[in-house]
Each structure stands twice: as structure tokens, then as C-alpha cells.
C-alpha positions in Angstrom: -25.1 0.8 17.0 -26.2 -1.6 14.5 -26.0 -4.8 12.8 -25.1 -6.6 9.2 -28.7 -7.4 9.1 -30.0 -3.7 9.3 -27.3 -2.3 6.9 -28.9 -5.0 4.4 -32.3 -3.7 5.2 -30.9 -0.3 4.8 -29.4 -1.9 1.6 -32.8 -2.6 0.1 -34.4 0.6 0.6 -31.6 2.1 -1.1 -32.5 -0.3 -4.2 -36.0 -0.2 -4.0 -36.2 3.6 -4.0 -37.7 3.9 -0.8 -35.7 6.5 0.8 -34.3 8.6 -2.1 -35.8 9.0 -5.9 -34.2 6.7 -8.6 -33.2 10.2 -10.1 -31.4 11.3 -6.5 -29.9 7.4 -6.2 -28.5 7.9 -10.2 -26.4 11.3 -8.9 -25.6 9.9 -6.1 -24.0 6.7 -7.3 -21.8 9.0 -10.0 -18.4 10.2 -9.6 -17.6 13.5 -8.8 -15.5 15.5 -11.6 -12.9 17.4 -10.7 -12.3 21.1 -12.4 -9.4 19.4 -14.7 -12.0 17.1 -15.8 -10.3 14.0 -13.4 -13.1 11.9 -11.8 -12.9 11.3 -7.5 -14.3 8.0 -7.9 -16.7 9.3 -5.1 -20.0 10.2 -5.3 -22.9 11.7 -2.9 -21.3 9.6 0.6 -20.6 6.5 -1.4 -17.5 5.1 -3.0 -17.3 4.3 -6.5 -15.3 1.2 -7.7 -14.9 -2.3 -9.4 -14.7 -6.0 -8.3 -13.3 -7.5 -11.4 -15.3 -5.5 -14.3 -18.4 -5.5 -12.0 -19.4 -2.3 -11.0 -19.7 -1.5 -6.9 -21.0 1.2 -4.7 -19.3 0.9 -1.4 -18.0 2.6 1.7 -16.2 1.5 4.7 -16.5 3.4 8.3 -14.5 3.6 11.9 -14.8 4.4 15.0 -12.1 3.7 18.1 -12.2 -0.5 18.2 -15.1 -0.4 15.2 -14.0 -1.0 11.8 -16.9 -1.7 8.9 -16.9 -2.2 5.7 -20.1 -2.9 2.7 -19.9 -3.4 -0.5 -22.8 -3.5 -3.7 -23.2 -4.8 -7.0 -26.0 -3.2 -8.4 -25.1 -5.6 -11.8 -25.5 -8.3 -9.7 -28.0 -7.1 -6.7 -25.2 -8.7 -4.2 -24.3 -7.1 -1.1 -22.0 -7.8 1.4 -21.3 -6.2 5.0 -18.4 -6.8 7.6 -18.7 -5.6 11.3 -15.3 -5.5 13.3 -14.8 -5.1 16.8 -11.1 -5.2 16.4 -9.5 -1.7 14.8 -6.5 -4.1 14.0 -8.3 -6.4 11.8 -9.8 -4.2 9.1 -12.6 -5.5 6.9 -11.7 -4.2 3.5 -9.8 -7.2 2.2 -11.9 -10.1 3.0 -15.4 -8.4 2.0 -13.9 -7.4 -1.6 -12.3 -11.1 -2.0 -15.8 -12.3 -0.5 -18.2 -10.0 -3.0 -15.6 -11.0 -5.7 -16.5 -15.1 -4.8 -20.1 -14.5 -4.4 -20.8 -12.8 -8.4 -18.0 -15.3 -9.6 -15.3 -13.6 -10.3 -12.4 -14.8 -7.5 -9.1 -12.9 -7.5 -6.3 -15.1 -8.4 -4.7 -17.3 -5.8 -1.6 -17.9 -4.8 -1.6 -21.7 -5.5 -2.5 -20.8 -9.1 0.6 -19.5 -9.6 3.0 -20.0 -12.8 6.5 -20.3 -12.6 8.7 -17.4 -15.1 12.2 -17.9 -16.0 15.0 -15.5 -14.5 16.0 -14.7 -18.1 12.4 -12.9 -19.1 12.1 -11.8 -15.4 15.2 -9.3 -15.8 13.8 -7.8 -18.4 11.0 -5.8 -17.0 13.5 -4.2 -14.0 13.8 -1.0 -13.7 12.1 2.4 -13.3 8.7 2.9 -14.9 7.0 6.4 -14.6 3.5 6.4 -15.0 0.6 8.9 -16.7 -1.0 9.9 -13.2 2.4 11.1 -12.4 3.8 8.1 -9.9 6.6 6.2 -10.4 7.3 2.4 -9.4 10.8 0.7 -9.3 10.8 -3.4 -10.2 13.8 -4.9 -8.8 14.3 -8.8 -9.1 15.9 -10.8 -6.3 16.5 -14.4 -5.9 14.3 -14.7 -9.1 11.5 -13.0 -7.7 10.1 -9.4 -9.1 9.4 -7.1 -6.5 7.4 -3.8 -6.9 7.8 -0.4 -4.7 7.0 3.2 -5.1 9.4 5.8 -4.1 9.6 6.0 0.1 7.3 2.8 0.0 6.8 -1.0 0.9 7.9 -3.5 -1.7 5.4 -5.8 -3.2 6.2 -9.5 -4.1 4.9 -9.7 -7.4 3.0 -13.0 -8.4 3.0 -14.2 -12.1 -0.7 -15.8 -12.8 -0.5 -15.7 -16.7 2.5 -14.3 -19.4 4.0 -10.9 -18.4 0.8 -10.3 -16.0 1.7 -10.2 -12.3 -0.3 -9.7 -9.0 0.6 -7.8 -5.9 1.0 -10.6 -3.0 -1.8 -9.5 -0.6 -3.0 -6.9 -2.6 -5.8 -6.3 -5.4 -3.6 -4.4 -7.9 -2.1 -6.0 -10.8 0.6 -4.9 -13.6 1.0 -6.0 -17.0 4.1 -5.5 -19.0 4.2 -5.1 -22.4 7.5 -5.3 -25.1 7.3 -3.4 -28.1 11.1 -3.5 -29.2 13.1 -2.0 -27.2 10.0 0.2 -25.5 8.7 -1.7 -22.3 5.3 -0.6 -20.9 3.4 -0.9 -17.6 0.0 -1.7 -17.3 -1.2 -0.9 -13.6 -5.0 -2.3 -12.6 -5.8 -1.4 -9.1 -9.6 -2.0 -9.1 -11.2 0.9 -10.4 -7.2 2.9 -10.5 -5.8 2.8 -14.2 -2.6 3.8 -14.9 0.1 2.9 -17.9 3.8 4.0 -17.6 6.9 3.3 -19.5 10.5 2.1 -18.2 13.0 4.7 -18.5 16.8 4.8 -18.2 17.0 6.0 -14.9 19.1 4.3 -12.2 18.0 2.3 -9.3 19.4 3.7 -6.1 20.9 0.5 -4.5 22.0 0.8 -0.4 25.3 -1.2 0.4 24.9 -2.5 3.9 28.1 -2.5 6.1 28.9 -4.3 9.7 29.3 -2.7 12.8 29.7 -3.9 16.4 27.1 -4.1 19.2 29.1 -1.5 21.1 28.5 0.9 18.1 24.9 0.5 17.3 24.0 0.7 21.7 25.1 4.3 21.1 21.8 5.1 19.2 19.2 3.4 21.3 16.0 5.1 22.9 13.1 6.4 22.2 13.5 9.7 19.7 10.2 11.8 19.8 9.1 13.6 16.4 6.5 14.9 17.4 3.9 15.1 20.6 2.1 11.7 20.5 4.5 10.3 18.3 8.1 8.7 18.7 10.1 6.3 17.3 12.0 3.6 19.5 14.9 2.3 18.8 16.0 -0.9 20.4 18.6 -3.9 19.6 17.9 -7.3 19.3 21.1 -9.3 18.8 23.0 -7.4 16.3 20.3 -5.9 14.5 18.9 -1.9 15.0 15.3 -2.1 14.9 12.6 1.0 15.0 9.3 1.0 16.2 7.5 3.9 15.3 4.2 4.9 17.6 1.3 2.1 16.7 3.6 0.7 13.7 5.6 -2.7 13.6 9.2 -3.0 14.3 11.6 -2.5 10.9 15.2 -3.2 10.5 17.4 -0.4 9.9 20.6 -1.4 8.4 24.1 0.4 8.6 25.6 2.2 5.4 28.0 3.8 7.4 28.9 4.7 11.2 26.0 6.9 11.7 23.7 6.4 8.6 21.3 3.6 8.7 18.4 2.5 5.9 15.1 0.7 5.9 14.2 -2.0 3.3 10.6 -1.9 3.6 10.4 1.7 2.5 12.6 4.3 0.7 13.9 6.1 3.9 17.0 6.3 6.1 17.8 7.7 9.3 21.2 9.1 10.3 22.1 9.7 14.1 23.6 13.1 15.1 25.8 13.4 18.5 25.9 17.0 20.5 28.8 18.5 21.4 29.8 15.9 24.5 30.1 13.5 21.7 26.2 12.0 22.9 24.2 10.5 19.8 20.8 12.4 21.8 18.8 13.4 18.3 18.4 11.7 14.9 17.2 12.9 11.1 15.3 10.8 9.3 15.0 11.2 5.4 12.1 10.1 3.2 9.9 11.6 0.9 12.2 14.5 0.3 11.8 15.6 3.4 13.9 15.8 6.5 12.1 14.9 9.5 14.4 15.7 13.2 13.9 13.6 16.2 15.2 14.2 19.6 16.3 11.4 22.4 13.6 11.3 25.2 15.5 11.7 28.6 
């Protein structure tokens, strides 16, 4: 129960040293280490991070229908604090893109974008793995570079400056560098560092098939995978779509009679029928796991 205007307040005594030491405030404000010397980029209850070189001290907070978020620069003694009373419209975005204005150092925008050629954009697809052991797959379609982890969304990926790209609505950036016939990765996602270097391995490609209406009716309902959480299946024209508890409807498209794929992350889902020849349960596949769900009566 509280306002912008008393987290600044709060903000200031903080500063000022008026509720904690300077000494207290200094271990407090550092990351944790980690036994294998890695750093949590977390300190005593605050976040530790970057806008843009500049250093921050954040945190963000919830609550059913409450969503906050505050950010500060000691560098630059700026401080910024977003109060929502919508849990759909979460802070974290605008107030980084706001404290990242306010010390003058914007993000890129979308208008400032550069055009690449095809030709130089085929070079960098394929799979990269990375030091902090992730992986990312760039795949190029109608001339634009996309970027997706395994069992994850895809990123539009926005070209602001030579071989340096953007993540479309995102604060995370990759840089790719030739050196012969070696290709590295440069990934920048605020205070996240991480280089990685394209390999020969294939990217798994999903060939989508046709099947009629009568077909894909078979599979519709809502499949339950666990108390509290289900995912419905419905048809809209010709298309499958999925709707997973509290998530947005996704497309699932047909590689064969039963099997069916998402675009927007690295799963599929293949219906199973019972012995009456009923499709009444589904698998779904992602992350190397195999998750079951069974057809609500």
C-alpha cells in the first residue's frame, strides 16, 4: 500500500545512508558469488544489472492485479518507479526504456533501422552454442534473421549497425563476428554476457502437411495436464489452435495424421486414440520431456 512518491522517498534514504551504513548499502549493492566462483547478479534484496554501461540496482514486485517495478542509477542518481494495477501489463519494459531515456542512453528504435542484403544475411544461419552452456538457432526467412533457443519463441532480429542485431521487443542484442571460416556470436542481454560459435549441426526443419476439417474435429477439447492447468484445443477455419491455461492461442500445424507442431516454440503435440478408436488423450513433446494430457469429459 503505497505510492511512486514514497518508494522515491524510500529511494533517498537509501542514498543518503539514513537507514543502513554506507558499508551495509556497499554489500548489499554486490553480487552474490556462487561456490564455482559464477556471480547471481543479486545482491542483499536488490537486483544487480546495467542500462547501457550504466550501472543499476533494481527490483520489481507482485502481488494478484499489482505488478511494480524501480530501477537506480547510482552513476547517475536517477531513479525511476512504475506502479501497475493491471498483472497483464507488466512494468519492466517501459521503466528500463524510460531510465535508459532519462541518463541518455535510448535503446535503438525500430525506425533507425538499416537495411542488410540476403547474401551477408545467410551467412550467419545456423546453430551457435554458447560458453554459459545455451544454444540459439538463426534461421533467415523472407530476408529476415530470426533467433530462438531450443523449445522457445523466435525473435525477429533487427540490424541497427554491421553484423550487430537487436531482438524486436527485447533488450538483448547479438553481434556476429567472421574470422575465416569461424563465425562467432556475441550475445548482450543487459548485464547477461555470453559468446558462442556456429557449429555444423543441422537445423531440425518441420514439413507441414494438409488435412481436412473432418480430421482435425477428431482432436478437439480441452486436455488437462495437470490440476489447474489444461490445454484447449479448438478450430477456427482450418486451422488447430491451443490455448494453454492463462496463455494465448498458438497454431499447431500437421506433420502427419496425428502429429502436430508449434512455430512459436520447439514443441509438438501428437494425439493418441483408445481402443474405440476415440482420440480422448494427447503427448506433448518439448524440452526433452514427454508431458501426457487427457480429454476432459
Amino acid at each position: 500500500m503505497s505510492t511512486v512518491g514514497d518508494l522515491y522517498i524510500w529511494n533517498r534514504a537509501i542514498r543518503n545512508n539514513k537507514l543502513i551504513t554506507k558499508e551495509s548499502k556497499a554489500l548489499a549493492f554486490t553480487s552474490a558469488k556462487l561456490n564455482n566462483g559464477e556471480l547471481t547478479n543479486y545482491g542483499y534484496a536488490w537486483g544487480i544489472s546495467e542500462i547501457n554501461g550504466s550501472p543499476t540496482i533494481e527490483h520489481s514486485g507482485s502481488i494478484f492485479g499489482y505488478v511494480t517495478n524501480a530501477i537506480y542509477l547510482p552513476t547517475e542518481d536517477v531513479f525511476v518507479a512504475i506502479f501497475s494495477n493491471n498483472g497483464a501489463k507488466v512494468p519492466y519494459t517501459i521503466s528500463t526504456k524510460m531510465a535508459a531515456i532519462a541518463i541518455g542512453k535510448p535503446f535503438p528504435d525500430i525506425k533507425d533501422a538499416i537495411p542488410v542484403k540476403s547474401e551477408e544475411l545467410k551467412k550467419f544461419v545456423g546453430v551457435y552454442d554458447f560458453a554459459d552452456s545455451s544454444s540459439r538457432i538463426i534461421t533467415l526467412v523472407d530476408n529476415q534473421l530470426y533467433s530462438r533457443r531450443p523449445e522457445s519463441t523466435k525473435f525477429k532480429l533487427i540490424a541497427f549497425k554491421k553484423n550487430t542485431f537487436t531482438y524486436e521487443g527485447d533488450f538483448a542484442n547479438i553481434e556476429f563476428v567472421v574470422n575465416g571460416e569461424e563465425i562467432k556470436a556475441f550475445f548482450t542481454s543487459r548485464i547477461h554476457k555470453t559468446t558462442g560459435v556456429k557449429t555444423d549441426k543441422a537445423i531440425s526443419t518441420n514439413k507441414e502437411i494438409k488435412l481436412e476439417t473432418k480430421v482435425l474435429e477428431q482432436y478437439l477439447g480441452v486436455y488437462e495436464i495437470q490440476p489447474g492447468f489444461d490445454i484447449t484445443v479448438t478450430l477456427d477455419g482450418n486451422k488447430l489452435m491451443t490455448q494453454a491455461t492463462g496463455q494465448q492461442k498458438s497454431q499447431i500445424f500437421p506433420e502427419s495424421q496425428t502429429k502436430f507442431f508449434l512455430k512459436v516454440v520447439d514443441a509438438k503435440i501428437e494425439f493418441v486414440a483408445n481402443d474405440k478408436g476415440l482420440f480422448d488423450s494427447f503427448v506433448l513433446y518439448q524440452g526433452g520431456q514427454e508431458v501426457p494430457g487427457k480429454k476432459k469429459d
